[in-house]
Residue frames as a rotation matrix with the C-alpha (Angstrom) as fourth column:
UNK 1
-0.598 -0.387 0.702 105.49
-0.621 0.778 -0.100 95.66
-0.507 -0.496 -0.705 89.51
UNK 2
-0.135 0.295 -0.946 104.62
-0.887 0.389 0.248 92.69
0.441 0.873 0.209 87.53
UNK 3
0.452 0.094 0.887 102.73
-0.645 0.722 0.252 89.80
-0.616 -0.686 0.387 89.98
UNK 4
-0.335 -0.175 -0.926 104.17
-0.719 0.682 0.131 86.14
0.609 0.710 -0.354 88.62
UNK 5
-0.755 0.338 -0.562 102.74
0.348 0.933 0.093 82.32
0.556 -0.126 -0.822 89.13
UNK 6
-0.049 0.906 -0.420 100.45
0.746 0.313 0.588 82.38
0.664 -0.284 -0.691 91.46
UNK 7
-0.741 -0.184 -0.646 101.33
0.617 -0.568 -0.546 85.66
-0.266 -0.803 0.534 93.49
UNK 8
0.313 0.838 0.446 98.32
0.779 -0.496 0.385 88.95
0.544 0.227 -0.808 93.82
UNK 9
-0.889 -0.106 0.445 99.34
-0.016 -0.965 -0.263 92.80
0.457 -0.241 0.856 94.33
UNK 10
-0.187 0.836 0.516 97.07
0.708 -0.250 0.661 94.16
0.681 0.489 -0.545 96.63
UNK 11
-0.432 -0.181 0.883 96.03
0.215 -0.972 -0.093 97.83
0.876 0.150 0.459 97.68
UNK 12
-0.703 0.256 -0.664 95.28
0.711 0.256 -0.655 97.72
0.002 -0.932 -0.362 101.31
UNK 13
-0.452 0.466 0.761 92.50
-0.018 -0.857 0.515 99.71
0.892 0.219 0.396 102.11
UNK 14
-0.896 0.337 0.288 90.56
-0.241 0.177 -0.954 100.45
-0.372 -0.925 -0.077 105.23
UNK 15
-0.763 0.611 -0.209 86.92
0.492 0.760 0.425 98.62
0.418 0.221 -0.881 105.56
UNK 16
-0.617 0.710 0.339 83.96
-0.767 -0.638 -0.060 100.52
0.174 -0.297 0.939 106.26
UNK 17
-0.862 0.388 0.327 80.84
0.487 0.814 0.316 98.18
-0.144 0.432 -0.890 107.23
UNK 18
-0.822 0.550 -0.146 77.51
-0.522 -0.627 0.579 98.96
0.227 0.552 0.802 105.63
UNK 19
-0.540 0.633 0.554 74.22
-0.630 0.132 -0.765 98.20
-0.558 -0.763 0.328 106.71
UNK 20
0.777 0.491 -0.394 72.58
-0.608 0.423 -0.672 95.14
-0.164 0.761 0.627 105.40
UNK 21
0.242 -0.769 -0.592 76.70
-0.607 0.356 -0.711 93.82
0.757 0.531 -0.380 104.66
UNK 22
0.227 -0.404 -0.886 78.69
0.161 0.913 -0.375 90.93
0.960 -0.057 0.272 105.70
UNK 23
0.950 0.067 0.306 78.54
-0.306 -0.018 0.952 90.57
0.069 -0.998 0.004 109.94
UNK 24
-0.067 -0.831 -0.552 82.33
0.443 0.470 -0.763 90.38
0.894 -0.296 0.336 111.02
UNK 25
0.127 -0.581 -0.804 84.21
0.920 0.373 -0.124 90.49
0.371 -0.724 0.581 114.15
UNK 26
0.996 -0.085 0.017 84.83
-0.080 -0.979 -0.186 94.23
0.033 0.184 -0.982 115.76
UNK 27
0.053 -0.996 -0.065 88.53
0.019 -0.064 0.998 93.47
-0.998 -0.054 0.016 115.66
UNK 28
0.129 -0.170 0.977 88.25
0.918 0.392 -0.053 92.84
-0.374 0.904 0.207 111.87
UNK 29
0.966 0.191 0.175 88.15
0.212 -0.971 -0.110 97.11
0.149 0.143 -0.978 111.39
UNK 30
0.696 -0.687 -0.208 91.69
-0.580 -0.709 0.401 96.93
-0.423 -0.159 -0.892 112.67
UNK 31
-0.139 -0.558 0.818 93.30
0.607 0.605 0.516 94.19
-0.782 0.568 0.255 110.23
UNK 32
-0.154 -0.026 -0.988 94.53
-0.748 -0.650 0.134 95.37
-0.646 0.759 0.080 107.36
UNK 33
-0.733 -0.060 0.678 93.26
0.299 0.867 0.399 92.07
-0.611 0.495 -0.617 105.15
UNK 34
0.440 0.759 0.480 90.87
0.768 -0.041 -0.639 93.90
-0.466 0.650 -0.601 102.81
UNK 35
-0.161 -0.378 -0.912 92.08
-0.201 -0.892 0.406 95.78
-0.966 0.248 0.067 99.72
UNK 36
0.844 0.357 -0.400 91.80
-0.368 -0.156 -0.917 95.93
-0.389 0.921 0.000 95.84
UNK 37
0.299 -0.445 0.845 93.79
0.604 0.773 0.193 93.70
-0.739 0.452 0.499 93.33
UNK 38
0.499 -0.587 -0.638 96.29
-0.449 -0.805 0.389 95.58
-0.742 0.092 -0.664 91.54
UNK 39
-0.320 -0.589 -0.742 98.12
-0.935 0.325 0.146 92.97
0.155 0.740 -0.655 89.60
UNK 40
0.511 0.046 0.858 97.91
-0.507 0.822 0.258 89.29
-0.694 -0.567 0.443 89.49
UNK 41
-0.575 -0.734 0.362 100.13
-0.310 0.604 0.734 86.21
-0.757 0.310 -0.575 88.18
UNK 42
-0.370 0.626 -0.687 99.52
-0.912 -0.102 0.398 84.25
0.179 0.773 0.608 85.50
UNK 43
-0.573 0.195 -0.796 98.33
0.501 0.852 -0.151 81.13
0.649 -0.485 -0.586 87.23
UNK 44
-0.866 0.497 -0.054 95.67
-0.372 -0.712 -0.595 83.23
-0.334 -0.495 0.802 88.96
UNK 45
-0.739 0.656 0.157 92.25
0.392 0.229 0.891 82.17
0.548 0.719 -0.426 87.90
UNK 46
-0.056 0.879 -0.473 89.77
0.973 -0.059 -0.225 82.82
-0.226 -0.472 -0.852 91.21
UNK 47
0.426 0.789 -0.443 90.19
0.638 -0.609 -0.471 86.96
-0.642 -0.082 -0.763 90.54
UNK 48
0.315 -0.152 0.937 90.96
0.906 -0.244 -0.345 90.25
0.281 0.958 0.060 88.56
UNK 49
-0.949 -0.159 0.271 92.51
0.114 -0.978 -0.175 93.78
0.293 -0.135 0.947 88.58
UNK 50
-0.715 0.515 0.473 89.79
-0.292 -0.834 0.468 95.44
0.635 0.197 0.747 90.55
UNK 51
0.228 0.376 -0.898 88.66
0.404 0.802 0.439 92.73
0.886 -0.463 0.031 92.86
UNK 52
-0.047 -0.102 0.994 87.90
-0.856 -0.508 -0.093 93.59
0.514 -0.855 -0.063 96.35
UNK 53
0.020 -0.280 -0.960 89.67
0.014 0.960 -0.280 90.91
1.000 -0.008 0.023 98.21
UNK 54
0.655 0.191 0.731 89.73
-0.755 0.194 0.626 89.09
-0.023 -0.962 0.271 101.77
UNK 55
0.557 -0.514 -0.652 92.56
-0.159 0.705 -0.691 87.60
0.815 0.489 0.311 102.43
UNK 56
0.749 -0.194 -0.634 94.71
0.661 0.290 0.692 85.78
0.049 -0.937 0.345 105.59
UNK 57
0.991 -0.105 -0.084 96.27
-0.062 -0.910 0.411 88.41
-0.119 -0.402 -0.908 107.49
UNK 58
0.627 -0.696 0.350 99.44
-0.170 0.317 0.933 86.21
-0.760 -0.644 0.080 107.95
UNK 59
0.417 -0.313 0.853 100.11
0.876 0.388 -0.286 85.07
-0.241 0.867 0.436 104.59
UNK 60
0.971 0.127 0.201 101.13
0.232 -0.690 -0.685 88.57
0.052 0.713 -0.700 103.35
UNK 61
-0.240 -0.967 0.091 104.60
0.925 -0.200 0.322 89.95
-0.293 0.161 0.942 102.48
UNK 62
0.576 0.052 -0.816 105.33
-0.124 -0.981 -0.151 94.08
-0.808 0.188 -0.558 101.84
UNK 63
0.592 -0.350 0.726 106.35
0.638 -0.346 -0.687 95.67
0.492 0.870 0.019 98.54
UNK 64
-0.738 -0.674 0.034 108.51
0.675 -0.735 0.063 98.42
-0.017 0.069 0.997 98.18
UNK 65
-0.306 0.719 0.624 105.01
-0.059 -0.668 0.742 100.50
0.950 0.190 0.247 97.98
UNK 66
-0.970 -0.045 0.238 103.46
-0.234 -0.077 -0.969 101.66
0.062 -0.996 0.064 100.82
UNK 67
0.050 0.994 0.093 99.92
-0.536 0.105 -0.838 100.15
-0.843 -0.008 0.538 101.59
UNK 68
0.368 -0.264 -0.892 100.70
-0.656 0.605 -0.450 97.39
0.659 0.751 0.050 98.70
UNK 69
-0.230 -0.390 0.892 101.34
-0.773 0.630 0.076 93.57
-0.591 -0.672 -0.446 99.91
UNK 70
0.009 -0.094 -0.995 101.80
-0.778 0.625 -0.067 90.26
0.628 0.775 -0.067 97.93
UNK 71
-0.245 0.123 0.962 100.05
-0.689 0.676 -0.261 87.25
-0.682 -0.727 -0.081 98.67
UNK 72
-0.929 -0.350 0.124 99.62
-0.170 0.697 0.697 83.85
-0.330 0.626 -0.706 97.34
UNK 73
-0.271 0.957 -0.103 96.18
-0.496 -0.047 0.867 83.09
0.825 0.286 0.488 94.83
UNK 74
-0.415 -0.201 -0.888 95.73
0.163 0.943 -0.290 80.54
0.895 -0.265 -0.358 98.11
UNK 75
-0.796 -0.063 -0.603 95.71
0.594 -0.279 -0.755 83.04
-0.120 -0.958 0.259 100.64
UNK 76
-0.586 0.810 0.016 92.78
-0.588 -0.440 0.679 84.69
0.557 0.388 0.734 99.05
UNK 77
-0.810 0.543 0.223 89.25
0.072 0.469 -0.880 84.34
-0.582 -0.696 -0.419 101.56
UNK 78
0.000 0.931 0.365 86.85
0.729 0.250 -0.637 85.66
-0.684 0.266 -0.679 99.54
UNK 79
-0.723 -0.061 0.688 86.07
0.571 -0.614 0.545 88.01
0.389 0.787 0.478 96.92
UNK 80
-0.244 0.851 -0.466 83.63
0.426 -0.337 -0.839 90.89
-0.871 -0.404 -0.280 98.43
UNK 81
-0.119 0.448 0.886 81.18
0.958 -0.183 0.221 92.85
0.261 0.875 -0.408 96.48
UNK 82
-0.751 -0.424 0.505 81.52
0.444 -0.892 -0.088 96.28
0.488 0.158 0.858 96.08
UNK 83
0.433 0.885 0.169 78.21
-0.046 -0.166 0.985 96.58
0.900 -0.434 -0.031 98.02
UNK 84
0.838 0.124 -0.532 79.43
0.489 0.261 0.832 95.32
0.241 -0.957 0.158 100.88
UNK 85
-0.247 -0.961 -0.127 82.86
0.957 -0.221 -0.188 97.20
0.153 -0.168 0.974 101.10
């Protein structure tokens, strides 16, 4: 799959927290909104293949892949650091 304009592949993943990392919510463990960038449009600019992303739960749309979901560069919350993930 090939992301276009402003759209971002990304690999759901589950969220571990780590001591010392980013204080969320205990409901946030059961959202799937954290996963690795896979593809992105070309009108993308905030991230990259390999980015570990935060992003609104709602905003997302499924692929034909399982655990794979396409969202807009917009719906992006933050970028984490691989520390904290």
């Amino acid at each position: 799959m090939k992301a276009v304009l402003d759209r971002v592949f990304i690999k759901l993943q589950a969220y571990e927290k780590k001591q010392g990392g980013v204080l969320l919510p205990d409901s946030f463990e059961n959202q799937k909104n954290v996963g690795e960038v896979l593809n992105v449009g070309p009108e993308v600019k905030s991230v990259k293949i390999g980015d570990i992303v935060f992003f609104h739960a709602f905003d997302e749309l499924p692929t034909l892949k399982k655990n794979v979901v396409v969202v807009r560069e917009r719906s992006l919350l933050a970028v984490l650091e691989k520390k904290d993930c």
